[in-house]
BALUM-694422 format. One record per residue (C-alpha): x, y, z. Coordinates in pm, whole numbers, padded with zeros to 5 digits, always signed. Example, Ala and Ser with C-alpha at 12.3 -4.5 7.8 and 13.67 -1.06 7.14 Angstrom:
<atoms>
+01230-00450+00780/+01367-00106+00714/
</atoms>
This chain:
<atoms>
+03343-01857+02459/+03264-01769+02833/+03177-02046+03061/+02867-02073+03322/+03076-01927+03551/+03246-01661+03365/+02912-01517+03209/+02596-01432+03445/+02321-01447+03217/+02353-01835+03223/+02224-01898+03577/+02109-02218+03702/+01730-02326+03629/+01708-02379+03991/+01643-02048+04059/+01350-01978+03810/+01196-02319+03918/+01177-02206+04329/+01097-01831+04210/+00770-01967+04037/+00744-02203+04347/+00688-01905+04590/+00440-01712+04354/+00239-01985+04307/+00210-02108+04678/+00247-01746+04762/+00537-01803+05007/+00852-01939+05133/+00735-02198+05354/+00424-02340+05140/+00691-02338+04848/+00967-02500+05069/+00688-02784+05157/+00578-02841+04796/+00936-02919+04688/+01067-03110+04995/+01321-02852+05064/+01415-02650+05350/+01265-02299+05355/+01615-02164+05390/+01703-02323+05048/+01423-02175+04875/+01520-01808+04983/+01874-01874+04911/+01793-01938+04538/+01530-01648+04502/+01744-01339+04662/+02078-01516+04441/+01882-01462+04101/+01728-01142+04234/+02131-01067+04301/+02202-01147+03950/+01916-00938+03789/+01995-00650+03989/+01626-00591+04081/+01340-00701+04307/+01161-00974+04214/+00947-01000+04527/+00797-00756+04838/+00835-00964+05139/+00686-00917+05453/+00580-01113+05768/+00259-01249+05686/+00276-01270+05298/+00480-01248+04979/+00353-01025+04639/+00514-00955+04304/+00631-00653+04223/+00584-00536+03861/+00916-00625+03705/+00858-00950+03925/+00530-01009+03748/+00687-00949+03362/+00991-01195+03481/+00764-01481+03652/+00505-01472+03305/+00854-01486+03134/+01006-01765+03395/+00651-01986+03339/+00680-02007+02981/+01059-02154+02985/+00947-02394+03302/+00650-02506+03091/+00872-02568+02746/+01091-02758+03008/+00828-02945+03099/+00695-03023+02728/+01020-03159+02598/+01089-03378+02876/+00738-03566+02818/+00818-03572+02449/+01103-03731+02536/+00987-03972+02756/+00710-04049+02463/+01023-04125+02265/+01188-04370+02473/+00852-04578+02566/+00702-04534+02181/+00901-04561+01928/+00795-04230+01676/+00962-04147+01360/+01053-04195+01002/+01325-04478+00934/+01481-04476+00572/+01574-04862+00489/+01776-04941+00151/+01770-05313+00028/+01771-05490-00250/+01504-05486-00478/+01459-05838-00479/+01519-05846-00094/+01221-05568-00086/+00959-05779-00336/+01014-06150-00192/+01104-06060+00225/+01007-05655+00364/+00684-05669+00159/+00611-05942+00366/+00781-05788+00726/+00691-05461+00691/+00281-05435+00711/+00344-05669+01046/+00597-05392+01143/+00360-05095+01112/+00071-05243+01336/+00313-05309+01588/+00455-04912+01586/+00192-04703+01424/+00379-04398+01491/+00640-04490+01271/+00706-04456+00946/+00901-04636+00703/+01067-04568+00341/+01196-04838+00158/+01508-04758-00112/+01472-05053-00255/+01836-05042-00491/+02113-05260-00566/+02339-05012-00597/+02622-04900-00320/+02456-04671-00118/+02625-04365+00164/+02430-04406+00418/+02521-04086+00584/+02504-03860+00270/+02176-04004+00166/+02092-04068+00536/+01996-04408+00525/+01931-04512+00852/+01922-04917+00781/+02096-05101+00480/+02049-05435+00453/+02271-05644+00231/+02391-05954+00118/+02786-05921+00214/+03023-06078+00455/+03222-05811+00613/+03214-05417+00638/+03459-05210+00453/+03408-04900+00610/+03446-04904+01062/+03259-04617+01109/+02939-04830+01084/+02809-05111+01249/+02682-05483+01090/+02461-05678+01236/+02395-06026+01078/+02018-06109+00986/+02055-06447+00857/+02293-06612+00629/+02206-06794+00299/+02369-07028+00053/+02402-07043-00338/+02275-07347-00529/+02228-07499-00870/+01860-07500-00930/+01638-07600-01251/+01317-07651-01345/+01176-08016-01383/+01114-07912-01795/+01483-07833-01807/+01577-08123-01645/+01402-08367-01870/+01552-08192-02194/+01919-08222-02079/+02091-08522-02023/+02225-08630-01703/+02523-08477-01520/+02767-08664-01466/+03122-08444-01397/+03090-08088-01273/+03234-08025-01605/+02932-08118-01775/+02792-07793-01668/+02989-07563-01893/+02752-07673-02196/+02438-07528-02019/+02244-07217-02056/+02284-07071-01709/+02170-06801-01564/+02332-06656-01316/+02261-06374-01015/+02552-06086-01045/+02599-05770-01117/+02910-05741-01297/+03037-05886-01648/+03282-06129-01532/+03251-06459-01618/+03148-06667-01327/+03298-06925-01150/+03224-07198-00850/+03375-07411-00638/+03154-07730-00639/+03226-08008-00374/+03102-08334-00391/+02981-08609-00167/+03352-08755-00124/+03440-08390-00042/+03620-08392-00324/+03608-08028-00512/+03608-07909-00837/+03592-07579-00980/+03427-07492-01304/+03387-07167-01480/+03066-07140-01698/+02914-06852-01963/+02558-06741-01849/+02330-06660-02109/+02186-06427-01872/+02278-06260-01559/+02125-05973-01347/+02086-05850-00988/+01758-05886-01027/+01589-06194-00859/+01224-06162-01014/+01368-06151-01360/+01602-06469-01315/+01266-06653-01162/+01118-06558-01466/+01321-06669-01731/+01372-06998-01540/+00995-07098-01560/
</atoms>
């Protein structure tokens, strides 16, 4: 592939910019001024891309400076880039002050019903020209083959380097039950006394559960129990514990 210098119909943007300069302040010197350049900088760049097209672009004389005709096709032509120039860079710098867009999140589907139902509505006043989709899942997800542009999970490391983690928050797993439940069982006594209950348990996989309890003497104990019920899902386990 030829490079800018090997191949001449890649010139510098420089010269279209001070060509439309001098047509529109129709001359060297009011063109010069209006850019804060020296006069002899101006002509330089207009009779170099005049060099490069091979043709007159301008009829110069003493007291003014006119188009010719191919000069008036090219400068219509040379205005419409300048102004598409002009265009993207203010869409860009819309970009960078306001954030705009669509953002795919996957999370959890508990994560989306008890925390982002909450976030989100508060995040959409704050940057109404974004938009947001929620893949609410508990499956593994590729973020780049299902471009997923946030996934937020419950893990403590990254497998894969290519992406980046940042922590949220951090959270803890505990034995909970509901006063009813409490006043039909008897009281615990050894961590072992556990085993006998109907559990339910948050997981996704069949294996049989086990914890590492610690007491207040530090002393620790782990005990492996049967759940009667397990699932990823949080709103089902709240349910069947009330």
């Amino acid at each position: 592939m030829p490079s800018w210098r090997e191949d001449e119909r890649l010139h510098d943007l420089n010269d279209l910019l001070f060509f439309a300069a001098v047509v529109e302040h129709s001359g060297f010197s009011a063109a010069a001024r209006s850019l804060n350049l020296p006069k002899s900088s101006v002509s330089r760049h207009v009779g170099r891309l005049e060099d490069r097209l091979g043709v007159r672009l301008l009829e110069r004389s003493t007291r003014n400076v006119r188009l010719t005709e191919i000069g008036s096709s090219y400068y219509a032509r040379c205005k419409a880039i300048l102004s598409e120039l002009e265009t993207a860079e203010q869409d860009l710098a819309l970009l960078r002050s306001d954030p705009i867009g669509t953002i795919r999140v996957s999370c959890p589907t508990g994560l989306a019903q008890y925390a982002l139902a909450r976030i989100v509505p508060g995040f959409l006043a704050d940057y109404p020209l974004v938009r947001v989709q929620i893949i609410a899942t508990n499956r593994a997800v590729d973020l780049i083959e299902e471009k997923v542009d946030v996934a937020i999970r419950a893990r403590t490391r990254l497998n894969d380097e290519t992406l980046t983690m940042r922590r949220l928050g951090s959270s803890t797993f505990v034995f909970v039950a509901s006063p009813d439940f409490v006043d039909r069982h008897p009281v615990l006594v050894h961590p072992s006394d556990i085993t006998g209950l109907p559990f339910l348990s948050f997981q996704e996989d069949t294996a049989r559960p086990s914890w590492t309890l610690t007491g207040p003497d530090e002393a620790a104990a782990v005990v492996a129990f049967d759940p009667i019920l397990w699932t990823s899902e949080f709103s089902i386990l709240v349910e069947a514990a009330c």
